[in-house]
N, CA, C and O of each residue as an XYZ file, in Angstrom:
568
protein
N       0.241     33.598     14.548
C      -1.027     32.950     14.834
C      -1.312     31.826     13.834
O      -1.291     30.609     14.017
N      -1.635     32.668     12.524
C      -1.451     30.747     11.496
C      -0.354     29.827     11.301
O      -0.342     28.892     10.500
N       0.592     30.175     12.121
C       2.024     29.018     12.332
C       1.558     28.144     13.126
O       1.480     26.920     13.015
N       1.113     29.158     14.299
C       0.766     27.706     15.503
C      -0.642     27.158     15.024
O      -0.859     25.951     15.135
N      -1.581     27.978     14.510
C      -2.640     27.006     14.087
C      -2.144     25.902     13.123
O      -2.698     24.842     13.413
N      -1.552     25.817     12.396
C      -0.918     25.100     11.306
C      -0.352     23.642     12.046
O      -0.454     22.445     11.774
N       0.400     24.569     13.303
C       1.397     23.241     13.643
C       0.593     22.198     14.548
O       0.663     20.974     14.651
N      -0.472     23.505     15.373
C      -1.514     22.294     16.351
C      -2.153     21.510     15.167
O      -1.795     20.333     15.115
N      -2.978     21.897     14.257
C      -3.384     20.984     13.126
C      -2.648     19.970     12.675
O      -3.041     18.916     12.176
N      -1.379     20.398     12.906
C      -0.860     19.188     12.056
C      -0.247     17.817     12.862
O      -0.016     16.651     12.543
N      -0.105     18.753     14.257
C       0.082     17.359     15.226
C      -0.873     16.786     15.861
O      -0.720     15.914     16.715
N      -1.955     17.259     15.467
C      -3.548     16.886     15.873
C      -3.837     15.458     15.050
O      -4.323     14.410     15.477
N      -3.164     15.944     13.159
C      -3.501     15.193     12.986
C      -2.471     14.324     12.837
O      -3.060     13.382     12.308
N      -1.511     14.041     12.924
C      -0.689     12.830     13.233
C      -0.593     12.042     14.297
O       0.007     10.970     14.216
N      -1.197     12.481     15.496
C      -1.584     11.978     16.560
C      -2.991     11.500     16.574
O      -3.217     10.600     17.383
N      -3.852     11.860     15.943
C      -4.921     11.003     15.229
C      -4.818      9.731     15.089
O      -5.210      8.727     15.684
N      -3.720     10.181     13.447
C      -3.322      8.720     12.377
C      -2.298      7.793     13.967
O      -2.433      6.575     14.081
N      -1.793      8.226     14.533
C      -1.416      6.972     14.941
C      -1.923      6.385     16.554
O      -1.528      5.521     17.337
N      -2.808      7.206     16.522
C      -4.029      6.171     17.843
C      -4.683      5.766     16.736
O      -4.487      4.552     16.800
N      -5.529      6.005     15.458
C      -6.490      5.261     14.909
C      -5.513      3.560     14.108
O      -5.848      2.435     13.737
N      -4.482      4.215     14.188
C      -3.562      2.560     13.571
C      -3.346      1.587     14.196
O      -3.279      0.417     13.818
N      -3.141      2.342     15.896
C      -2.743      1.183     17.038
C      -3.905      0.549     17.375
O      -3.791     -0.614     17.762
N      -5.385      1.205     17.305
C      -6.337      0.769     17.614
C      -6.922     -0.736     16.310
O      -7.260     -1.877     16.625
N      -6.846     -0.139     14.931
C      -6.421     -1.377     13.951
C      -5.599     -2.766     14.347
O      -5.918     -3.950     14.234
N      -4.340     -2.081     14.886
C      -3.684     -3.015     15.000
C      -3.736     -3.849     16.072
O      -3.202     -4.958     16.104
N      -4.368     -3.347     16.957
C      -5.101     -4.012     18.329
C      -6.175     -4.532     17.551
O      -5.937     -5.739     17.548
N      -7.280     -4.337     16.847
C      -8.699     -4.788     16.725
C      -8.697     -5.334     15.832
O      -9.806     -5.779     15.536
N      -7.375     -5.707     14.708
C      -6.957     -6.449     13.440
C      -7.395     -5.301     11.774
O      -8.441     -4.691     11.549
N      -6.765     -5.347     11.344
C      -7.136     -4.649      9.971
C      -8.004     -5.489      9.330
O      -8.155     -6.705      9.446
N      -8.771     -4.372      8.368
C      -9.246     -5.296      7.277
C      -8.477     -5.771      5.981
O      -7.406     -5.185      5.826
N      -8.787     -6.686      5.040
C      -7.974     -7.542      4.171
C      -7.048     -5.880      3.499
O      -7.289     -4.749      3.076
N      -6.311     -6.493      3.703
C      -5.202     -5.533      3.144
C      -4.408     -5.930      1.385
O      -4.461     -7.029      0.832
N      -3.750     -4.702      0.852
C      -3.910     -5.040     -0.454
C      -2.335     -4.233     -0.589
O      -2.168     -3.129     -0.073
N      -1.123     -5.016     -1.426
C      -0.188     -4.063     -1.591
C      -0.181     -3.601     -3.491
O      -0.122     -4.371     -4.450
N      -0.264     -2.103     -3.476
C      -0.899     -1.598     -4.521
C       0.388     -0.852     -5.237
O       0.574      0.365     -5.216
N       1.249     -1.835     -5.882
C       2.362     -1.238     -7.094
C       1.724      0.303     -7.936
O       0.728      0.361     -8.657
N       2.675      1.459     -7.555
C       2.619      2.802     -8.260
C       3.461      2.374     -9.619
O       3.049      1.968    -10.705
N       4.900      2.641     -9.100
C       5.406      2.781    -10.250
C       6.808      1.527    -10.066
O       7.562      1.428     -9.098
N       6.807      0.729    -11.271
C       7.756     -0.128    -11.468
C       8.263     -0.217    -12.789
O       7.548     -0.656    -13.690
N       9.624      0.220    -13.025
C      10.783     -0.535    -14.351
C      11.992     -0.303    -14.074
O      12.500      0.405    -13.205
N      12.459     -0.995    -14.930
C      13.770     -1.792    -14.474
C      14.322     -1.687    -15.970
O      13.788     -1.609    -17.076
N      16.199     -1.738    -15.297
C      16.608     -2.394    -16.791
C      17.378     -3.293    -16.474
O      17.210     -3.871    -15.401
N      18.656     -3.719    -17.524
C      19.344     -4.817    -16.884
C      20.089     -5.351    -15.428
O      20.308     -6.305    -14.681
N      20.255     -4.101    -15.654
C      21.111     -3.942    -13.875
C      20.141     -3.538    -12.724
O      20.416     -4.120    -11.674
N      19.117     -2.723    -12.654
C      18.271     -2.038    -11.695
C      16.708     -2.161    -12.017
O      16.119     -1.699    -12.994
N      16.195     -2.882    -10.974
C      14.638     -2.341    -10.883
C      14.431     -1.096    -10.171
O      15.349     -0.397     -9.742
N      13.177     -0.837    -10.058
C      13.086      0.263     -9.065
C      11.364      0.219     -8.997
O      10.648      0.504     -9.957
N      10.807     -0.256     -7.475
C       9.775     -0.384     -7.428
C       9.120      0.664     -6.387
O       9.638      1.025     -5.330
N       8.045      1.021     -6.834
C       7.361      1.685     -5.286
C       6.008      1.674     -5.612
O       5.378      1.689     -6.669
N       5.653      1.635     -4.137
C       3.660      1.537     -4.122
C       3.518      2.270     -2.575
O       4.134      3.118     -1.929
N       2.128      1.267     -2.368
C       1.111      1.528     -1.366
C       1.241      0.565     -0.501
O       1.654     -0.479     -1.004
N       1.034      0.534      0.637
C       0.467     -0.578      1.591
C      -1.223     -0.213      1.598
O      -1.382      0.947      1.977
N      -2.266     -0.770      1.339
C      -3.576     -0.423      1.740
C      -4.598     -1.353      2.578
O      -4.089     -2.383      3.019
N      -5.890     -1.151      2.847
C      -6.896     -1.861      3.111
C      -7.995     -1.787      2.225
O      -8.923     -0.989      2.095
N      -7.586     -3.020      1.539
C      -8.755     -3.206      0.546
C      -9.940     -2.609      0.997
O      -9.990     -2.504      2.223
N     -11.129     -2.089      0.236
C     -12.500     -1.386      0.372
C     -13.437     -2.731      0.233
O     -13.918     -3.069      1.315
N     -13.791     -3.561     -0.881
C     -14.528     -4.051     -0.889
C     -15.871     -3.476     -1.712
O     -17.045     -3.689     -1.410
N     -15.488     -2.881     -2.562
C     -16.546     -1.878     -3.009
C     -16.901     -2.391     -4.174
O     -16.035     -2.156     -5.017
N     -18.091     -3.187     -4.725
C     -18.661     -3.509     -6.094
C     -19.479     -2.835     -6.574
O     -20.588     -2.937     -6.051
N     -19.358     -1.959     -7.632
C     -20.499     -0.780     -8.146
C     -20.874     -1.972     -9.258
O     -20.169     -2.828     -9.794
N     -22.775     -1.541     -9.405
C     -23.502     -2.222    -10.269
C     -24.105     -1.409    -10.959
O     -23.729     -0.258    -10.740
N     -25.255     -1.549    -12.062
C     -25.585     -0.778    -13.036
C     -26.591     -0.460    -12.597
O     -27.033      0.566    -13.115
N     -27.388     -1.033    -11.589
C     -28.935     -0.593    -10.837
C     -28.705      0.580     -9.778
O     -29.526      1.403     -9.371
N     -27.291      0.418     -9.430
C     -27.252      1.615     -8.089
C     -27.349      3.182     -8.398
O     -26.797      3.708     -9.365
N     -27.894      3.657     -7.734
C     -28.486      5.039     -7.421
C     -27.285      6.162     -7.931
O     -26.144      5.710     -7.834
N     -27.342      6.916     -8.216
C     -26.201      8.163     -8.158
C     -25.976      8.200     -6.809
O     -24.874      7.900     -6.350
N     -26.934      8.548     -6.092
C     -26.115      8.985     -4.424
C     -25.167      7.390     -4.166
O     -23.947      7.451     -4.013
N     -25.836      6.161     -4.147
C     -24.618      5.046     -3.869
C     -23.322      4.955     -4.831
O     -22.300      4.482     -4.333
N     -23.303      5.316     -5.973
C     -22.182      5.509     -6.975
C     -21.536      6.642     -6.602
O     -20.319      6.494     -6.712
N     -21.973      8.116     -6.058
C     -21.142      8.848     -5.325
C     -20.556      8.484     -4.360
O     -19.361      8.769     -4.270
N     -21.253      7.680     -3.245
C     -21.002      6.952     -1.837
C     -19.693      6.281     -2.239
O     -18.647      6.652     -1.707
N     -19.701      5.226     -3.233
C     -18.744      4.256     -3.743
C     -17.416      5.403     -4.253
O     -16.272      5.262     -3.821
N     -17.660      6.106     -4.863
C     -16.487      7.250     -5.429
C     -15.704      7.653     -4.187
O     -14.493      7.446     -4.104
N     -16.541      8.333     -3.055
C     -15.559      8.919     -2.241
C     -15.015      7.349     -1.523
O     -13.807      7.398     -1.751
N     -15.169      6.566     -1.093
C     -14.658      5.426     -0.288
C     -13.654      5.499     -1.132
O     -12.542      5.837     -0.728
N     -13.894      5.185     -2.472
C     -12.437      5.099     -3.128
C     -11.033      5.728     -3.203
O      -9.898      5.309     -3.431
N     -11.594      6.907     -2.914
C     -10.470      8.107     -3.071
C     -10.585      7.879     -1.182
O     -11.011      6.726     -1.118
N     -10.514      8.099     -0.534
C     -10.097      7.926      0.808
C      -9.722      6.753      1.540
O     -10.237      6.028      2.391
N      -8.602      6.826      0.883
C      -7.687      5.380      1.109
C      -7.300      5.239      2.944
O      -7.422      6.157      3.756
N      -6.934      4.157      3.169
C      -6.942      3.872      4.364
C      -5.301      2.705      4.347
O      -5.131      1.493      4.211
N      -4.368      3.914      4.567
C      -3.131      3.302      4.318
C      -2.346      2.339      5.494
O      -2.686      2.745      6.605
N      -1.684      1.534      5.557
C      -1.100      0.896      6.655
C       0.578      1.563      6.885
O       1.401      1.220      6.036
N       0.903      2.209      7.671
C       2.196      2.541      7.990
C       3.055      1.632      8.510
O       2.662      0.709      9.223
N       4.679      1.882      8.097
C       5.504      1.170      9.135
C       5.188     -0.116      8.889
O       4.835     -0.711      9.907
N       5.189     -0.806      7.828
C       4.741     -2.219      8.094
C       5.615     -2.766      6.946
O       5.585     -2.263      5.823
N       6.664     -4.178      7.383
C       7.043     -4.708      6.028
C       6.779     -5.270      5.139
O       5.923     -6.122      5.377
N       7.143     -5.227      4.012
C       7.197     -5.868      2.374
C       7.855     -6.659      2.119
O       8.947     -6.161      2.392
N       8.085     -7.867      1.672
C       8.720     -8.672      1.005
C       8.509     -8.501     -0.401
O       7.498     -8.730     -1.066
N       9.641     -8.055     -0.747
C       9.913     -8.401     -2.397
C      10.348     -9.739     -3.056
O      11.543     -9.890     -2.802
N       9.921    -10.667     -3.723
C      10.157    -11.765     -3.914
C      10.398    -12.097     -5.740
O       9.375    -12.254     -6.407
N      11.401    -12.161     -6.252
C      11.406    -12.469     -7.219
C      12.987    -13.623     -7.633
O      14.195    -13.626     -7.399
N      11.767    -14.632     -8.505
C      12.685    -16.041     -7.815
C      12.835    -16.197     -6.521
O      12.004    -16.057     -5.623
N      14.226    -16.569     -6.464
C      14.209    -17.390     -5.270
C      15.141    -15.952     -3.954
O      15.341    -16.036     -2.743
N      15.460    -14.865     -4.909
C      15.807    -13.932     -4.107
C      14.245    -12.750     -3.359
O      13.246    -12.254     -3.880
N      14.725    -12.748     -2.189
C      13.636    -11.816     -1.313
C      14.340    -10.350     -0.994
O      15.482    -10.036     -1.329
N      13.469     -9.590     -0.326
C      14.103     -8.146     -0.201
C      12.976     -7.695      0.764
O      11.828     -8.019      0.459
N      13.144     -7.122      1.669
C      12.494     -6.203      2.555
C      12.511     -4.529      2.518
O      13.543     -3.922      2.231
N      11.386     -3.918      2.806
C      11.021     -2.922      2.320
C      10.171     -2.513      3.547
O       9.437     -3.461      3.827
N       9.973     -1.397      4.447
C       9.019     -0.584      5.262
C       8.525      0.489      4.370
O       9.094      1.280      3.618
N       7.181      0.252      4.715
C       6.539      1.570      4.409
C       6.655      2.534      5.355
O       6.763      2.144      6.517
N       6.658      4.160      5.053
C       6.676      4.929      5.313
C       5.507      5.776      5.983
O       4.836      5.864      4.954
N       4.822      6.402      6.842
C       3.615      6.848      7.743
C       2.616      6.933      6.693
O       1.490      6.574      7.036
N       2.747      7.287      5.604
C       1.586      6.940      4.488
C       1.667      5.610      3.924
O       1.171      5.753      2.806
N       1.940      4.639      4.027
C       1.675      3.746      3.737
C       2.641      3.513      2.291
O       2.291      2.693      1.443
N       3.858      4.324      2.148
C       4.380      4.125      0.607
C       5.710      3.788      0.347
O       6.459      4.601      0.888
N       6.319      2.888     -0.282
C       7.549      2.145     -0.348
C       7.759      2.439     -1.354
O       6.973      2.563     -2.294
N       9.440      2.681     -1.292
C       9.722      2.733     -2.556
C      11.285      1.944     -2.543
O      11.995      2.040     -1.542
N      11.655      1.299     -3.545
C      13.121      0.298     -3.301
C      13.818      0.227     -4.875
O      13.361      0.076     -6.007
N      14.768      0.364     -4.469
C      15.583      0.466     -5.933
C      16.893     -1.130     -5.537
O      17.734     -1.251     -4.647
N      16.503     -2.022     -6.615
C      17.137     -3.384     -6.291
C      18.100     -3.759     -7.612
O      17.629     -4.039     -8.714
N      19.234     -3.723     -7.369
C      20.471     -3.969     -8.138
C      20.192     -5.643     -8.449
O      19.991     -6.535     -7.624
N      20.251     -5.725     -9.860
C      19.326     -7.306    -10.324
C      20.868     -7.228    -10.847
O      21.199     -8.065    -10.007
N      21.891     -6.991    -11.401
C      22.827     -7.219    -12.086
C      23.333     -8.691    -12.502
O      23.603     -8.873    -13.690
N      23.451     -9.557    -11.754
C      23.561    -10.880    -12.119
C      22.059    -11.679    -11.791
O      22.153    -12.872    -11.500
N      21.161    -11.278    -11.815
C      20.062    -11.964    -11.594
C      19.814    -12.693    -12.950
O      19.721    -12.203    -14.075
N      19.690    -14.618    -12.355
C      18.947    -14.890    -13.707
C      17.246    -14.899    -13.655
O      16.459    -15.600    -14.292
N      17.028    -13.990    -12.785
C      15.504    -14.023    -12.691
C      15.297    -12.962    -13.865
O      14.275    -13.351    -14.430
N      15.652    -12.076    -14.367
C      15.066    -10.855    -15.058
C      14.873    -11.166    -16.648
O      15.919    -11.356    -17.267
N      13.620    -11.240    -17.394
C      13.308    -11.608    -18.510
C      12.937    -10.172    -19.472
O      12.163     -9.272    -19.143
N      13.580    -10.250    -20.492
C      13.605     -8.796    -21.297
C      11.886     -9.693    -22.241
O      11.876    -10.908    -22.434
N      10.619     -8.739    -22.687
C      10.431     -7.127    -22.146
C       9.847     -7.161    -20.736
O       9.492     -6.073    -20.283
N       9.692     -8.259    -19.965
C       8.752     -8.302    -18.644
C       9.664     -9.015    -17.533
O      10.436     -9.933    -17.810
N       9.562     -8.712    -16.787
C      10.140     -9.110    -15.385
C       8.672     -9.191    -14.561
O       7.727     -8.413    -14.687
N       8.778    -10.507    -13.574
C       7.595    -10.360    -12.852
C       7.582    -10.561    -11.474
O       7.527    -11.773    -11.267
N       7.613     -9.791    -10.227
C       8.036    -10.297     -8.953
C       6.468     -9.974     -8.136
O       5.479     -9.324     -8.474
N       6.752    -10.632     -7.134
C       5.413    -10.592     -5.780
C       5.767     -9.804     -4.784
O       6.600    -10.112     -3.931
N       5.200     -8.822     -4.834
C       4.728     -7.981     -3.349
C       4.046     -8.674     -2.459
O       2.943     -9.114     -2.787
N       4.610     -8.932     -1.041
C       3.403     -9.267      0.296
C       4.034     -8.666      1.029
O       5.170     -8.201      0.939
N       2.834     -8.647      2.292
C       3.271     -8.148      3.683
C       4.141     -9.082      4.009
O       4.414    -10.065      3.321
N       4.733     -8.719      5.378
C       5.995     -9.835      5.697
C       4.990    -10.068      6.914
O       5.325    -11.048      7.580
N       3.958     -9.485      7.331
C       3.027     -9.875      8.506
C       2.426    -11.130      8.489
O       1.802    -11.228      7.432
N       2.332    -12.028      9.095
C       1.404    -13.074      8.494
C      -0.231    -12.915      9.706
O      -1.203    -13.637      9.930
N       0.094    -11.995     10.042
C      -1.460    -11.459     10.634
C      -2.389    -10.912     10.006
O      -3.573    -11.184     10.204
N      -1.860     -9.828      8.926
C      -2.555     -9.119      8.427
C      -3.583    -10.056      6.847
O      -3.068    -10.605      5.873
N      -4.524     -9.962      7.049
C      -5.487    -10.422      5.814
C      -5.204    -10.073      5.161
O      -4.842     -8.897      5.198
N      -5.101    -11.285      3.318
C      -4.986    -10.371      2.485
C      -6.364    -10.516      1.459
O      -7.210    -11.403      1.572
N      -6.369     -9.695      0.692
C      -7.936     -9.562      0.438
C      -7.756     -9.443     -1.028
O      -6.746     -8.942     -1.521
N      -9.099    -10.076     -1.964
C      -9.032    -11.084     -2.785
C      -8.757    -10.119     -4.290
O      -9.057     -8.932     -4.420
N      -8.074    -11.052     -5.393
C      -7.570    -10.208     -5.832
C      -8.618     -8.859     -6.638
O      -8.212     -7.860     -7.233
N      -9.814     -9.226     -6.420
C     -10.756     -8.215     -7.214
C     -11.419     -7.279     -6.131
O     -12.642     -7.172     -6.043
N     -10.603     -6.660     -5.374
C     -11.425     -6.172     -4.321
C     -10.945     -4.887     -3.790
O     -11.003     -4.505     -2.622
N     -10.345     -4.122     -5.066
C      -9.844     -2.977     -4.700
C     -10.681     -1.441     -4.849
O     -10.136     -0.401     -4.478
């Protein structure tokens, strides 16, 4: 009995997440934001992974209420991820493609070995969507 409750739950909710994405993707997303987890590298190998998201838009001020500073807390933590969607990795003049995964999370491990792009202690490359539909939303607006 809690197997099949488990499993209807769980295809309940994946069949959810992907009518509420197609309906996004029919009605356009909002400004979207690609959000680096974890990135380092050494001479030979980077290894990057993140988020695909939709920016919130959320500015907390010093006048707002506890209940709107709670309001603002949970928006934050209930991210609103973009699946299945590509990445361009861009550093210099070399690019790299990357899909996110049904949560919205990439991860890519890129053999730099003769790269003269890579600068010891910082290396610096650009994440974008490879969509040119999707908005991207500004850099203070996460």
């Amino acid at each position: 009995m809690q197997k099949t409750t488990r499993k209807w739950v769980y295809r309940f909710g994946r069949r959810y997440d992907k009518l509420k994405h197609r309906l996004k993707r029919w009605r356009g997303y909002s400004p979207v934001i690609v959000q680096p987890y974890i990135t380092y590298g050494t001479a030979e190998n980077l290894w990057i992974a993140g988020r695909l998201l939709e920016a919130k838009r959320i500015q907390g001020h010093l006048e707002d209420s506890r209940l709107k500073n709670m309001l603002h807390m949970v928006r934050r933590y209930r991210s609103d991820e973009i699946p299945f969607t590509d990445i361009n990795l861009i550093l210099g003049d070399e690019v790299r493609t990357v899909t996110t995964d049904a949560h919205g999370y990439f991860h890519y491990r890129w053999h730099t070995k003769d790269s003269q792009y890579i600068q010891n202690p910082w290396t610096q490359f650009v994440l974008q969507p490879t969509d040119p539909k999707l908005p991207k939303a500004e850099e203070h607006s996460v």
